[in-house]
PAZAPA-4460 file (N, C-alpha, C; in steps of 0.05 Angstrom, whole numbers, plus 32768, in hexadecimal, padded with zeros to 4 digits):
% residues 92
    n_x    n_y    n_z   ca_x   ca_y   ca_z    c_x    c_y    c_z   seq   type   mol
   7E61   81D9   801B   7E54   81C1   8013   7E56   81AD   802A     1      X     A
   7E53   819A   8028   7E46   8187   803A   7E5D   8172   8041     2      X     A
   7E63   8161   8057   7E79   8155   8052   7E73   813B   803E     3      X     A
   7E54   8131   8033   7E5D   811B   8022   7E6B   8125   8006     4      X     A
   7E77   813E   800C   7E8D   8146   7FEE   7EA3   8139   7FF0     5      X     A
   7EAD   8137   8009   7ECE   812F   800D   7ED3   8122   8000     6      X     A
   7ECA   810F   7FFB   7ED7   80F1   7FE9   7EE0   80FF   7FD3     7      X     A
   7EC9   810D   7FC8   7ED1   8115   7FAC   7EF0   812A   7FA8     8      X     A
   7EE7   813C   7FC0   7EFC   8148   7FC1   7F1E   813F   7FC7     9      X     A
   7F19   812C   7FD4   7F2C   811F   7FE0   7F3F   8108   7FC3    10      X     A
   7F30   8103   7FB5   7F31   80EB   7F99   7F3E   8109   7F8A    11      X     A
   7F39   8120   7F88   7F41   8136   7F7B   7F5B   8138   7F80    12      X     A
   7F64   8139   7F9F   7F7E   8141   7FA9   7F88   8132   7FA5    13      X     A
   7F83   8118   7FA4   7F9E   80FD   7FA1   7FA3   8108   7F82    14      X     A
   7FA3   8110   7F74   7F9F   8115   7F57   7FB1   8122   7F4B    15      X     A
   7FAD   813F   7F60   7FB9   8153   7F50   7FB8   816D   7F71    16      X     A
   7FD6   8176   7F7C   7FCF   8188   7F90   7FC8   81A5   7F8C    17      X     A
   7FC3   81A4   7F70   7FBC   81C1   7F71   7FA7   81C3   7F5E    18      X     A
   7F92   81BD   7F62   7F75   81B1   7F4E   7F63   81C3   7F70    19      X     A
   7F56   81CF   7F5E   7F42   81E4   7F6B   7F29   81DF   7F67    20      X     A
   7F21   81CD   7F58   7F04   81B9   7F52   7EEE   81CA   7F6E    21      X     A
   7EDA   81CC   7F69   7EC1   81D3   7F7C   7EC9   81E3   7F88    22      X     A
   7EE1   81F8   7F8D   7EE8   8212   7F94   7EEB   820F   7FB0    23      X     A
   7F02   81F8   7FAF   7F13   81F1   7FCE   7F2D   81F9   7FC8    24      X     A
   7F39   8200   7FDB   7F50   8209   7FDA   7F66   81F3   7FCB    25      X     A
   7F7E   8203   7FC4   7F8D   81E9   7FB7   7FA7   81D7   7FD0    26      X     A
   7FA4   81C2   7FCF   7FB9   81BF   7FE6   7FCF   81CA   7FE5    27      X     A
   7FDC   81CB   7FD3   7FFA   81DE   7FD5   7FF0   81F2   7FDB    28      X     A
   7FDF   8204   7FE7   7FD9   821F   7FEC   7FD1   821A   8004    29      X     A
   7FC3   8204   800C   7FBE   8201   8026   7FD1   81F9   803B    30      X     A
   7FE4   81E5   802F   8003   81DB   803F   8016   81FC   8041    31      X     A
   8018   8208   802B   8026   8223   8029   8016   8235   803E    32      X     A
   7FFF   8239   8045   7FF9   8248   8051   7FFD   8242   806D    33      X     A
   7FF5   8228   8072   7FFB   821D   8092   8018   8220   8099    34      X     A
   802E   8219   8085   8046   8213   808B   804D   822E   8095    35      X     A
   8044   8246   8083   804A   8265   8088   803C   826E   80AC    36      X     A
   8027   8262   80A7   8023   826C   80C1   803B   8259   80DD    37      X     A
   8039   8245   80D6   8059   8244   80EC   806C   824F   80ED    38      X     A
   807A   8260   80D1   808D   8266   80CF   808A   8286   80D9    39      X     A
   8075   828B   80DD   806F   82A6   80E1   8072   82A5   80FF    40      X     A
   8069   828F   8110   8066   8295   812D   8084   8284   812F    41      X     A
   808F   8279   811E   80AB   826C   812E   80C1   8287   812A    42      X     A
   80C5   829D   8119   80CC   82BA   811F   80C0   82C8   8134    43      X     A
   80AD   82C0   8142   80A1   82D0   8151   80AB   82C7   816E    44      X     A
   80AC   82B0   8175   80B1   829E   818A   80D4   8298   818C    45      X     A
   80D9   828D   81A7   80F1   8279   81A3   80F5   826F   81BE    46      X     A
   80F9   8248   81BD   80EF   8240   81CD   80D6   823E   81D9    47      X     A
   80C0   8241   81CD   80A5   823A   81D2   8096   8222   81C2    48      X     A
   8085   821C   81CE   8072   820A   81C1   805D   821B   81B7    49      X     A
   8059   8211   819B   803D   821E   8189   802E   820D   818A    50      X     A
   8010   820F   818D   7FF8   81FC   818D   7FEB   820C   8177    51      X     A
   7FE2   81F9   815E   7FDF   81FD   814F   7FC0   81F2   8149    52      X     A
   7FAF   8202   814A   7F93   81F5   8142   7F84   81FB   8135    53      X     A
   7F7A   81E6   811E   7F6B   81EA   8102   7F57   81D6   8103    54      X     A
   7F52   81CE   80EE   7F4B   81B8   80E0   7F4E   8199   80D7    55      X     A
   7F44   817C   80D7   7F59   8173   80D6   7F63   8171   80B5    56      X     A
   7F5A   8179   809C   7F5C   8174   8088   7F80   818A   8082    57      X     A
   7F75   81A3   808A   7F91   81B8   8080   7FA7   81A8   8095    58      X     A
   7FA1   81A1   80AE   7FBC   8191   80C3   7FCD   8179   80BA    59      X     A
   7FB8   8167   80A7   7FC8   814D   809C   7FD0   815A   8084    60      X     A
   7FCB   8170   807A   7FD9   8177   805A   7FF3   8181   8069    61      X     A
   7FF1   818E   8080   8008   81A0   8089   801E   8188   8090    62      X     A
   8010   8176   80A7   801C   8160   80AB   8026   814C   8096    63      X     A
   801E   8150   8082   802E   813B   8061   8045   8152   8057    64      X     A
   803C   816D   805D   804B   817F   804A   806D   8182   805D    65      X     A
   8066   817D   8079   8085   8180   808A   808A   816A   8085    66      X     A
   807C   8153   8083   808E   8137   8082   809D   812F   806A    67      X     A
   8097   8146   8052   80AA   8149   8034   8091   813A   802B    68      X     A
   807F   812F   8027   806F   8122   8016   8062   812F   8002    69      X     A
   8058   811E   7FE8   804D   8130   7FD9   8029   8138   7FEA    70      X     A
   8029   814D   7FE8   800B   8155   7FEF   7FF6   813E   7FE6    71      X     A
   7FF3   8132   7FC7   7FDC   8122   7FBF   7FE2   810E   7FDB    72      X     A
   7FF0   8108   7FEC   7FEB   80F3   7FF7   7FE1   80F4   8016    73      X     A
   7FD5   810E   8018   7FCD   811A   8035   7FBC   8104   8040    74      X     A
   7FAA   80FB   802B   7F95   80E8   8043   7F9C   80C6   8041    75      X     A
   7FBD   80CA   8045   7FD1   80AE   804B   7FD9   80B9   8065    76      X     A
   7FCF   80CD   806C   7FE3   80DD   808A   7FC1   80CD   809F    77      X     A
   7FD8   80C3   80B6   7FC0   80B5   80C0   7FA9   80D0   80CD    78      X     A
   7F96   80CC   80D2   7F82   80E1   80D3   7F82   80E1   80F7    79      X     A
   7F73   80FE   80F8   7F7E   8115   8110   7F60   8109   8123    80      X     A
   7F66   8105   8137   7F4C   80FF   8147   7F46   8117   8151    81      X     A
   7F27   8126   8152   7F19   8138   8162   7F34   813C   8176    82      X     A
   7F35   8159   817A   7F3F   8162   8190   7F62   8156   819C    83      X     A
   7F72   8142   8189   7F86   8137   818E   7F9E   814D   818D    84      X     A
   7FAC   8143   8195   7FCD   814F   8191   7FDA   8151   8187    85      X     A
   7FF0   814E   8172   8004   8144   8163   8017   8156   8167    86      X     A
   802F   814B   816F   804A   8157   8178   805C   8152   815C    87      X     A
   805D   816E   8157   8078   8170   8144   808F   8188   8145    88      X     A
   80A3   817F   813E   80B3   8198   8146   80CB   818C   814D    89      X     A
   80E1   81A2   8155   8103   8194   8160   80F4   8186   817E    90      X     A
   8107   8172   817C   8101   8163   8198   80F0   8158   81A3    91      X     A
   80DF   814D   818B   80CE   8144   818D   80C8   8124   8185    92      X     A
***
């Protein structure tokens, strides 16, 4: 669909994080899935940097879901500019 859905979708997620409305993924499945995929390459690695690149919608769920927050509050996570960086991790 088109992006003038978001709103709607987005008014869905503050709501409820596991509401599947118009057959989007549920955020707890999307934070669980991203989080797995770090944990999959941080057994894989040690001492490396992972560059991690998606989307910015699944990045700020991922980014609310490490910071302990509840998921409904992903689009309080300040938003990802085209092509930006975000450093997270030890020592950072």
């Amino acid at each position: 669909m088109g992006d003038e859905h978001y709103p709607s979708v987005w008014a869905l997620d503050a709501e409820d994080a596991e509401h599947q409305h118009h057959g989007v993924e549920a955020l707890s499945r999307v934070a669980s899935r991203m989080q797995a995929v770090i944990g999959d390459w941080e057994q894989q690695v040690s001492g490396e940097v992972i560059l991690l690149v998606s989307h910015g919608d699944p990045l700020q769920i991922l980014l609310t879901a490490l910071a302990g927050k509840p998921l409904t509050s992903h689009r309080e996570q300040t938003p990802l500019a085209p092509a930006s960086i975000t450093l997270y991790g030890h020592g950072v």
